[in-house]
N, CA, C and O of each residue as an XYZ file, in Angstrom:
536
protein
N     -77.499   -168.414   -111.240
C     -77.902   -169.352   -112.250
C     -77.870   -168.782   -113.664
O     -77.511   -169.514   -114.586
N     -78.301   -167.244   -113.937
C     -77.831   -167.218   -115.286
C     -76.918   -167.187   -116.043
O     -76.890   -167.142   -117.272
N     -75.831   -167.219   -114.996
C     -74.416   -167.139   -115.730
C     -74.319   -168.648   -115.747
O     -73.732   -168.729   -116.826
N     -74.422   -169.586   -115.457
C     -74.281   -170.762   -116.178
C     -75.259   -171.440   -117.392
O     -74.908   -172.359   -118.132
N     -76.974   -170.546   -117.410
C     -77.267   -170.633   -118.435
C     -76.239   -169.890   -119.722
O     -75.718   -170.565   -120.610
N     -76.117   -168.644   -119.618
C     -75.102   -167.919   -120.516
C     -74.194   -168.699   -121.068
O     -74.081   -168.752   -122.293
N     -73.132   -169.683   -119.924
C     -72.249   -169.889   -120.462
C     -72.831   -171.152   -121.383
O     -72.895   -171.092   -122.611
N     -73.186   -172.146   -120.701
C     -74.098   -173.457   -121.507
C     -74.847   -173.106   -122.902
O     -74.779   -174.112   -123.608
N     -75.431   -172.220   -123.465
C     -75.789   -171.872   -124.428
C     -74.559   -171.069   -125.406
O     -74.516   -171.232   -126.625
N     -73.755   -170.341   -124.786
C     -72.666   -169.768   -125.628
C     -71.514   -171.004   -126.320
O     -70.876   -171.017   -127.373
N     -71.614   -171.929   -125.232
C     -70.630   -173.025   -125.199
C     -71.165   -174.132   -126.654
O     -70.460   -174.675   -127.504
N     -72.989   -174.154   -126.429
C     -73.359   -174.922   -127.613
C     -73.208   -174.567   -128.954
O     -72.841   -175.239   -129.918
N     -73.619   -173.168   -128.837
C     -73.524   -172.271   -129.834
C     -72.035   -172.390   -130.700
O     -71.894   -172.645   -131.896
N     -70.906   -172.094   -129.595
C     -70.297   -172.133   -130.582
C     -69.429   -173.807   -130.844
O     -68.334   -174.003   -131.371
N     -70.308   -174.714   -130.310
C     -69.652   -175.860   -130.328
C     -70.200   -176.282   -132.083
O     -69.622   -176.885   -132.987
N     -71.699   -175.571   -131.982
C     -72.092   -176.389   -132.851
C     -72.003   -175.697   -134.544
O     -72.307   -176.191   -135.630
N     -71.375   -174.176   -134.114
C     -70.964   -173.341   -135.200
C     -69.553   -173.557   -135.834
O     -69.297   -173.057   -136.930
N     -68.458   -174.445   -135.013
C     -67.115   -174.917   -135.177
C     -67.851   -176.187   -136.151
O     -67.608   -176.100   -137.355
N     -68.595   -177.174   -135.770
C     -68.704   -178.656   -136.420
C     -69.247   -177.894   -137.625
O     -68.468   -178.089   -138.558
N     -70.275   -177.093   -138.001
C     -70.618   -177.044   -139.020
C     -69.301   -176.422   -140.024
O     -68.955   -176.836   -141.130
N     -68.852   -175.543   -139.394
C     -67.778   -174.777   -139.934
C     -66.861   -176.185   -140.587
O     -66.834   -176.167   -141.818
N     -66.353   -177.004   -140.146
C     -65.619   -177.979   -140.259
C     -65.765   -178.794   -141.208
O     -64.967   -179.201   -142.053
N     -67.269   -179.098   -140.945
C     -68.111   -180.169   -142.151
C     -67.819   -179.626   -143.430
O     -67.400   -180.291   -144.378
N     -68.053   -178.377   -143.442
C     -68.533   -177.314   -144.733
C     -66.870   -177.358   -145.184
O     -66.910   -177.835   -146.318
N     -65.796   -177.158   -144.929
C     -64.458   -177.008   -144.983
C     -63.929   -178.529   -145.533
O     -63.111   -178.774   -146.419
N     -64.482   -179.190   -144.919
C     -63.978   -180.630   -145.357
C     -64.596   -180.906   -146.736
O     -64.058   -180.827   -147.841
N     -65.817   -181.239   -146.419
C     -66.838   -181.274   -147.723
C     -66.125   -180.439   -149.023
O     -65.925   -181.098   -150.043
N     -65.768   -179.120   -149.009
C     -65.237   -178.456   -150.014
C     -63.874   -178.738   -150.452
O     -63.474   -178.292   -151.528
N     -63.072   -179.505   -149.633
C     -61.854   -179.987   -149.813
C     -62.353   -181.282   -150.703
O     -61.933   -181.232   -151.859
N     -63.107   -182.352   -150.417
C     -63.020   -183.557   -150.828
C     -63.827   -183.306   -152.040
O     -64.086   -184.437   -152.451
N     -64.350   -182.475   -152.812
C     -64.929   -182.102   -153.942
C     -64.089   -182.028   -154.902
O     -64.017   -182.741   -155.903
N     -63.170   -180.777   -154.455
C     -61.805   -180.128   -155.100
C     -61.189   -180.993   -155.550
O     -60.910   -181.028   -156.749
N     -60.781   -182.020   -154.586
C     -60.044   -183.187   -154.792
C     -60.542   -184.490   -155.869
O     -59.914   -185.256   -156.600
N     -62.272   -184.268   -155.492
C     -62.427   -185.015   -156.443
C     -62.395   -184.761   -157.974
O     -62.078   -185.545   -158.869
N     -62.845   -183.336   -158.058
C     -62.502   -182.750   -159.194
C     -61.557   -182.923   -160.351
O     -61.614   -183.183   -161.553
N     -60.104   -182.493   -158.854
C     -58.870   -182.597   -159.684
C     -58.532   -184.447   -160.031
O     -58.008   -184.637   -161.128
N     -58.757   -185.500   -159.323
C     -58.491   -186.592   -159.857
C     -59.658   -186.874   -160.955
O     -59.721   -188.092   -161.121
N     -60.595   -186.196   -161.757
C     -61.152   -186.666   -162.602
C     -60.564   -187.145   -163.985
O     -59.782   -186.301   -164.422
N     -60.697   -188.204   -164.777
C     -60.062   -188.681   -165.727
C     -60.267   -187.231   -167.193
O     -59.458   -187.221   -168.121
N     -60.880   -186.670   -167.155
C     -60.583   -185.775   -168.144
C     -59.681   -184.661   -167.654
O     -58.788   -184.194   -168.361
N     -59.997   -184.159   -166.150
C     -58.602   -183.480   -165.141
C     -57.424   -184.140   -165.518
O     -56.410   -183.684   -166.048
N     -57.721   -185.343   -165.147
C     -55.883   -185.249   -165.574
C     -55.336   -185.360   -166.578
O     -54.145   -185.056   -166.630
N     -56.091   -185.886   -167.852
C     -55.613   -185.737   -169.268
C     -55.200   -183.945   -169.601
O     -54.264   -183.286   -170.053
N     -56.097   -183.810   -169.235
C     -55.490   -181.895   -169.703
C     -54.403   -181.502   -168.714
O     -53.571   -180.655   -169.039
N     -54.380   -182.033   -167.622
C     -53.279   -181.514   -166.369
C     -52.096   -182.295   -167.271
O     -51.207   -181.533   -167.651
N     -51.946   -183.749   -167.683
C     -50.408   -184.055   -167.990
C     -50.356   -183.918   -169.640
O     -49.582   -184.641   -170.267
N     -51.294   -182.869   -170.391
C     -51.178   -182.621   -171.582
C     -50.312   -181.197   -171.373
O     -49.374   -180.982   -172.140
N     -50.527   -180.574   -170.694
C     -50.042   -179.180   -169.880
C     -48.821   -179.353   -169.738
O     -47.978   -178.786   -170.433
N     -48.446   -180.567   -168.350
C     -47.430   -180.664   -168.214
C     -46.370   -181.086   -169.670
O     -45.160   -180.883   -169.766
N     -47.103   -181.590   -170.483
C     -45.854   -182.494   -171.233
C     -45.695   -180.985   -172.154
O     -44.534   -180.583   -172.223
N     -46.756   -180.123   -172.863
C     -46.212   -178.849   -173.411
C     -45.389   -177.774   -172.594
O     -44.614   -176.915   -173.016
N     -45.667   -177.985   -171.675
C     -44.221   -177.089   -170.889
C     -43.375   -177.992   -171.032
O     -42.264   -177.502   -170.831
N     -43.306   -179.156   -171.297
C     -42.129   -179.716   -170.714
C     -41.254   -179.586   -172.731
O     -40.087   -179.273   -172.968
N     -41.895   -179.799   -173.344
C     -41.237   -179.870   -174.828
C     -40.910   -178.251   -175.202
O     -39.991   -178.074   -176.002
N     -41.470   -177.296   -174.774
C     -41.346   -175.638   -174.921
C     -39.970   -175.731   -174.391
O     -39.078   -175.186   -175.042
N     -39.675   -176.359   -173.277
C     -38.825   -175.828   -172.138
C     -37.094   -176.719   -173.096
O     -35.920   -176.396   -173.278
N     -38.034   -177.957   -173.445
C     -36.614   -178.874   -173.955
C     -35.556   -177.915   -175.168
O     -34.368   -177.829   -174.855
N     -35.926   -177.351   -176.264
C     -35.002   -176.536   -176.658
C     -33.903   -175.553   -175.759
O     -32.690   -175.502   -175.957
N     -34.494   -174.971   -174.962
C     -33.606   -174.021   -174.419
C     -32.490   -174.678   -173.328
O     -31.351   -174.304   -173.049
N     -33.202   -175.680   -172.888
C     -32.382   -175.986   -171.764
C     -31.264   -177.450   -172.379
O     -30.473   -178.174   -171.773
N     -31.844   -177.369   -174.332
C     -30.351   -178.035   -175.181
C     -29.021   -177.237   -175.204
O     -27.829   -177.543   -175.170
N     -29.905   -175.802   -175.292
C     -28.781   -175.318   -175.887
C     -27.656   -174.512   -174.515
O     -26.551   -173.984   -174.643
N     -28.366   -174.682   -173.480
C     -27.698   -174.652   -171.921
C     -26.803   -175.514   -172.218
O     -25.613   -175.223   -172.338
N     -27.209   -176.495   -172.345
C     -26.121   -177.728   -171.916
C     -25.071   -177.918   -173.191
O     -23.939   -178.401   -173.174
N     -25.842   -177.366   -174.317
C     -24.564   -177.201   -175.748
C     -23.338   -176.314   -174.828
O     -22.160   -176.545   -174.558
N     -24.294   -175.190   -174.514
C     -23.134   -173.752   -174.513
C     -22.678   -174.310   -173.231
O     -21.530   -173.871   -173.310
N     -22.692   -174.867   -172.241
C     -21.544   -174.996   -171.012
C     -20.966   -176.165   -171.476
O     -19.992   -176.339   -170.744
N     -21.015   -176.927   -172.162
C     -20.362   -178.308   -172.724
C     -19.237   -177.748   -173.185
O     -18.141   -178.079   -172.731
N     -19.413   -176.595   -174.392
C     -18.547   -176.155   -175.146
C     -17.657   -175.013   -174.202
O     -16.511   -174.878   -174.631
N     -17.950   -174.242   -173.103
C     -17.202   -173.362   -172.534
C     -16.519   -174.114   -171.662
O     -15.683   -173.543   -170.961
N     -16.719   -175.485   -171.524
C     -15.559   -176.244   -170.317
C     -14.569   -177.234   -171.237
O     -13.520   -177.822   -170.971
N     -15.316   -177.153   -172.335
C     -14.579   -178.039   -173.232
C     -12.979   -176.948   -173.689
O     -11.872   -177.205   -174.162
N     -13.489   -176.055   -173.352
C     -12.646   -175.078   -173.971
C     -11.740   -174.556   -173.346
O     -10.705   -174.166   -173.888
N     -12.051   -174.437   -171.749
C     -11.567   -174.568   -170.791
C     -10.661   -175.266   -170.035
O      -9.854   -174.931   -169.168
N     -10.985   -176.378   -170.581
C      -9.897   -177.994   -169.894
C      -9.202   -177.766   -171.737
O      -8.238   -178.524   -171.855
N      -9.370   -177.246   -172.598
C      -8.057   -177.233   -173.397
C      -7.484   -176.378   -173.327
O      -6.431   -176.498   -173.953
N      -7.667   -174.961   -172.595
C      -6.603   -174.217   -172.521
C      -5.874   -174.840   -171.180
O      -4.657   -175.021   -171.146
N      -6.844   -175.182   -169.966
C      -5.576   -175.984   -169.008
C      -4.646   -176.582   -169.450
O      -3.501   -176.397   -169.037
N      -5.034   -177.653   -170.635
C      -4.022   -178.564   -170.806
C      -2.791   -178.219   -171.679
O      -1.732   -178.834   -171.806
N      -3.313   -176.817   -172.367
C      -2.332   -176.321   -172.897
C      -1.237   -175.552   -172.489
O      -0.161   -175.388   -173.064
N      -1.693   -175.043   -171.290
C      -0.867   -174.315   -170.245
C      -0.099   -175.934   -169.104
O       0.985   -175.969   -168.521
N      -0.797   -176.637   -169.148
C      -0.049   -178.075   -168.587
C       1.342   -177.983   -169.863
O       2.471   -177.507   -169.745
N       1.071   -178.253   -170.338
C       1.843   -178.726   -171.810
C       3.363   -177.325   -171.823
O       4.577   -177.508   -171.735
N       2.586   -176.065   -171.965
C       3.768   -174.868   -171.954
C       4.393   -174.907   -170.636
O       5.269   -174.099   -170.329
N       4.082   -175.584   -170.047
C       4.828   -175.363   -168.101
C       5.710   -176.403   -168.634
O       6.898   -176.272   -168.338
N       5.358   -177.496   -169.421
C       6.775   -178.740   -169.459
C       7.579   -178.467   -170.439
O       8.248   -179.449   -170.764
N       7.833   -177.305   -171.184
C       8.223   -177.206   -171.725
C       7.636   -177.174   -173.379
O       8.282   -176.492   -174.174
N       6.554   -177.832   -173.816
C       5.934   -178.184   -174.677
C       5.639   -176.125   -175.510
O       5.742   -175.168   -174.742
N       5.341   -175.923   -176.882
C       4.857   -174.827   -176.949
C       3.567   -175.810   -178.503
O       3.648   -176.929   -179.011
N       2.843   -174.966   -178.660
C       1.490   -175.128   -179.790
C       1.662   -174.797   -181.323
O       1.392   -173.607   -181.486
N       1.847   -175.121   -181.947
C       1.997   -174.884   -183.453
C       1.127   -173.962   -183.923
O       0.016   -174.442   -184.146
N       1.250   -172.697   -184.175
C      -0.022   -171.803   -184.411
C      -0.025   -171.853   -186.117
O       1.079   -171.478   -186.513
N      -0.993   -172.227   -187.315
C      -1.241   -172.359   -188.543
C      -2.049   -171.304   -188.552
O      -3.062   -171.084   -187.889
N      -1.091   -170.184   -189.989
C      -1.779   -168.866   -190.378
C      -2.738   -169.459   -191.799
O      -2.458   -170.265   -192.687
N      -3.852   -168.715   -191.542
C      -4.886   -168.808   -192.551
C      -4.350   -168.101   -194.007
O      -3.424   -167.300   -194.130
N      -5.001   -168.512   -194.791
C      -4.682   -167.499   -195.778
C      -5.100   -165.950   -195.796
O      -4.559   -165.127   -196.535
N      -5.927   -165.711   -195.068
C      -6.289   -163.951   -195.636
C      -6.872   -163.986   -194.030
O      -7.203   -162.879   -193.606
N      -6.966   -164.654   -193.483
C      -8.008   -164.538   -191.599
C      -6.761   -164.135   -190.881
O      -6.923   -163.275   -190.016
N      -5.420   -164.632   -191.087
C      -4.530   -164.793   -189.908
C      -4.929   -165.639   -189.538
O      -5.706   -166.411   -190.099
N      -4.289   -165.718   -188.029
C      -4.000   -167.362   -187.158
C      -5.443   -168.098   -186.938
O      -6.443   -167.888   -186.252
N      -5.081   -168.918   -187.740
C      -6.279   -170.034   -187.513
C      -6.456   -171.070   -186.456
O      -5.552   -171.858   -186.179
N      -8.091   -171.074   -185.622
C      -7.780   -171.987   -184.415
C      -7.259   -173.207   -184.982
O      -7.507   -173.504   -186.151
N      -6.389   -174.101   -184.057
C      -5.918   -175.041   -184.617
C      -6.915   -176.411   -184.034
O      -6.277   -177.449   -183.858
N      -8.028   -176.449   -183.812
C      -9.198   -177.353   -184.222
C      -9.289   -177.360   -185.622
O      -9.727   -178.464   -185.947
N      -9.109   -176.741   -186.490
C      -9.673   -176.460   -187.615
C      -8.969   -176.820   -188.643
O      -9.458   -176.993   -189.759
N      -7.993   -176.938   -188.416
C      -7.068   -177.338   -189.164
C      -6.132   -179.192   -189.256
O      -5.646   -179.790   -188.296
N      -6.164   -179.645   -190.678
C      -5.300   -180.823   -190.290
C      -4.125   -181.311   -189.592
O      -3.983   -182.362   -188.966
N      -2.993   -180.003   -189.892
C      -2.208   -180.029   -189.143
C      -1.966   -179.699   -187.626
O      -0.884   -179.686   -187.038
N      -3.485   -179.380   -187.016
C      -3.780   -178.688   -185.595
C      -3.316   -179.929   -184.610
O      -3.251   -181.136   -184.842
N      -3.003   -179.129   -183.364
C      -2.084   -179.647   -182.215
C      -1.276   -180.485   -182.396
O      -1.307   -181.673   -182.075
N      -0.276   -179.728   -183.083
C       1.127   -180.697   -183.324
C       1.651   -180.291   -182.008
O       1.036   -179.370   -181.471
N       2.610   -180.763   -181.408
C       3.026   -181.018   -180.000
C       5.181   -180.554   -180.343
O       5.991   -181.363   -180.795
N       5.430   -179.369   -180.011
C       6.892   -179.752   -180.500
C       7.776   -179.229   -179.289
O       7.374   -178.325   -178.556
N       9.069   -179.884   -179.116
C       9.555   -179.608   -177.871
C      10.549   -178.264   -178.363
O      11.035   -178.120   -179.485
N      10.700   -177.311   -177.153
C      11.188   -176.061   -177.889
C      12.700   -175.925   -177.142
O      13.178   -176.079   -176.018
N      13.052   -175.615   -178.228
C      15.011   -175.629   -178.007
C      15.700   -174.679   -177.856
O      15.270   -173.572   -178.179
N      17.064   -174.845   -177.280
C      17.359   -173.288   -176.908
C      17.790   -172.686   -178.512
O      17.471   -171.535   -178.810
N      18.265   -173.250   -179.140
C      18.630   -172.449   -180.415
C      18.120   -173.038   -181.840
O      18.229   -174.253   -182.009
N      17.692   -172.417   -182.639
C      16.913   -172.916   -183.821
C      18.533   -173.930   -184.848
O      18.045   -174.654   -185.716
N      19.419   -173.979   -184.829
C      20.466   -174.685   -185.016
C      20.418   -175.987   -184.361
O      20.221   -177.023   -184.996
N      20.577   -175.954   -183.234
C      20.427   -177.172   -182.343
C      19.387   -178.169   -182.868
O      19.617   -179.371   -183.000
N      18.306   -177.612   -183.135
C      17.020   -178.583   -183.772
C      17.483   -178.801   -184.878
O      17.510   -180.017   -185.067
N      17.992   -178.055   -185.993
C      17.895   -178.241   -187.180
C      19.283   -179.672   -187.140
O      19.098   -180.771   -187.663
N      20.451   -179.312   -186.478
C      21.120   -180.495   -186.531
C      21.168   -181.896   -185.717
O      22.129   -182.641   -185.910
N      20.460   -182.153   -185.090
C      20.071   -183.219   -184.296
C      18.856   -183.584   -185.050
O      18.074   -184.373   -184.520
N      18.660   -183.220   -185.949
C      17.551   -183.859   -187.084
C      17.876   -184.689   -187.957
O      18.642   -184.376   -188.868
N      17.368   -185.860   -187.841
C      17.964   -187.093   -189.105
C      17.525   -186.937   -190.353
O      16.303   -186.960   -190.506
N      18.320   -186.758   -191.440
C      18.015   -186.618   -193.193
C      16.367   -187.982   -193.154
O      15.837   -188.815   -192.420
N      16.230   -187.308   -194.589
C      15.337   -188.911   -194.432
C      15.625   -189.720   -195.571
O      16.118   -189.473   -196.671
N      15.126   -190.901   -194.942
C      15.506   -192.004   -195.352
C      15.867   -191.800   -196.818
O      17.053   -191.589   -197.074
N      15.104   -191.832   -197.669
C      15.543   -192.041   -199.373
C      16.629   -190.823   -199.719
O      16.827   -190.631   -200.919
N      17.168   -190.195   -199.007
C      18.272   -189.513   -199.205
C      19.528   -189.998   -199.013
O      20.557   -189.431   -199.382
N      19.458   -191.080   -198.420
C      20.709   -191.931   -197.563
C      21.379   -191.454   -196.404
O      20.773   -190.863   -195.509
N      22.605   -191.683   -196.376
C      23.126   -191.777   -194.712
C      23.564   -190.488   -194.849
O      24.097   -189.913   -193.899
């Protein structure tokens, strides 16, 4: 018989040391919780969020500047290498005192000219112009 007192008392014991344990665990959860949904909690929680979020907006402009501009730059040298495969070559315009100037920069930039076997050939298959006559 005392081993079933033993066990019957060990069994309450810790039945009734788990519920309290539980209560106490819950209880401290639904506090927390109430805490954090309090109306002055969350004014400072999405005042927080919105200053990280405006800190963060500069840097992640100038992400999207600088890969805008490195693919932009990118799909124009493809297309310029499209262009030299058909034959096409790029008009390069020298600066005055820099040397070769990108030709973004310039008015006369990406003139498009087809390239010939002999600098003669172009020059005579070229029509006078007009106010000069025939």
């Amino acid at each position: 018989m005392p081993k079933r007192t033993f066990w019957l008392v060990t069994g309450v014991a810790v039945g009734a040391g788990t519920s309290l344990w539980a209560e106490r665990r819950l209880r401290r959860s639904v506090q927390q919780a109430a805490a954090r949904l309090q109306p002055d909690t969350l004014v400072a929680e999405m005042g927080r969020t919105a200053r990280q979020a405006a800190e963060s907006a500069g840097e992640r402009m100038r992400d999207a500047l600088t890969s805008g501009r490195d693919e932009m730059q990118r799909r124009e040298e493809e297309l310029w290498a499209d262009l030299a495969a058909g034959g096409m070559e790029r008009d390069m315009v020298v600066g005055p005192a820099a040397g070769p100037v990108s030709p973004r920069r310039t008015a006369s930039a990406g003139r498009v000219r087809r390239v010939t076997r002999t600098r003669t050939t172009a020059l005579s298959s070229a029509k006078p112009p007009l106010h000069l006559g025939k």
